[in-house]
C-alpha positions in Angstrom: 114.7 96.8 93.8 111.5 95.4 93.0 109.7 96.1 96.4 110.0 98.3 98.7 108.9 98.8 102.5 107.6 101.6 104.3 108.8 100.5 107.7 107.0 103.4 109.1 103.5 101.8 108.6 104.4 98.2 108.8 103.0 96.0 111.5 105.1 92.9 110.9 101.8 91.3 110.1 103.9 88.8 107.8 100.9 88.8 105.1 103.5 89.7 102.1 105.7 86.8 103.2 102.4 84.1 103.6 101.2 85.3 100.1 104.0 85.6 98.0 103.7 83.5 94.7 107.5 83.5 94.2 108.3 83.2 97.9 111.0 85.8 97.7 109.8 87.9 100.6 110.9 87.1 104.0 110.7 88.1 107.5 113.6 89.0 109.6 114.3 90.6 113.2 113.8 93.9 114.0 117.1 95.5 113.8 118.9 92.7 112.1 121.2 93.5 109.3 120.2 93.7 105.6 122.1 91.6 103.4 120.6 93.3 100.7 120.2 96.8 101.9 122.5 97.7 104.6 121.2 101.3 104.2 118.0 99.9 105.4 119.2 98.5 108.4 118.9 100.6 111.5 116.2 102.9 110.5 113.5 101.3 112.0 114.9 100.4 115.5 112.0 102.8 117.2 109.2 100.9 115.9 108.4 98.1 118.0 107.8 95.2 116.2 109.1 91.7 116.4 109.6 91.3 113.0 110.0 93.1 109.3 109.8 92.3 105.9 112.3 91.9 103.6 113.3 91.1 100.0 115.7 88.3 100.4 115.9 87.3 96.4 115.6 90.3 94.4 116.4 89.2 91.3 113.2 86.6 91.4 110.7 89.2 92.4 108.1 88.2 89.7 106.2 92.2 90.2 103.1 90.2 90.7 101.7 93.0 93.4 100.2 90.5 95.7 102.0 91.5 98.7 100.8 95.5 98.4 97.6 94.0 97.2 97.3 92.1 100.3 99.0 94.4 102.5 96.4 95.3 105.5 98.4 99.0 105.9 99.5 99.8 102.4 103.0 99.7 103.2 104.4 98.0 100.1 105.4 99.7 96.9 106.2 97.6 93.7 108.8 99.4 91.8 109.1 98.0 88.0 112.4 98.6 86.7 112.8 100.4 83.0 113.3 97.4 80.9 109.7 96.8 82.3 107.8 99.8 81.5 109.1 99.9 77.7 106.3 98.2 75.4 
């Protein structure tokens, strides 16, 4: 997965899914299932937000960064998978 969320530290602001370029990131219901990442879903029932981000298209996740860029709390990490990192 390209990006990932530390629910933890996550207001819900919805910044990451104003400013994506690629408009892959979307915001769902707390608590609602992941279609993506069932193991996800669930684990951040305690925090009470109205709202949490989520990667709906991974596959078209350009790695840009501007959502942890523009994240107010730091709470997005952009993972870059191995066929990436080789030059």
């Amino acid at each position: 997965m390209p990006v990932e969320f530390d629910y933890s530290i996550c207001e819900g602001c919805g910044e990451c899914d104003a400013l994506c370029p690629g408009d892959v990131i979307y915001m769902r219901p707390r608590g609602e299932a992941d279609p993506v990442n069932d193991n996800l879903s669930g684990t951040y029932d305690h925090i009470k937000k109205p709202k949490v981000p989520y990667l709906k298209y991974t596959e078209e996740c350009w790695h840009c960064g501007s959502c942890r860029q523009d994240c107010p709390n730091e709470a997005i990490t952009v993972v870059f998978p191995p066929d990436m990192l080789c030059m």
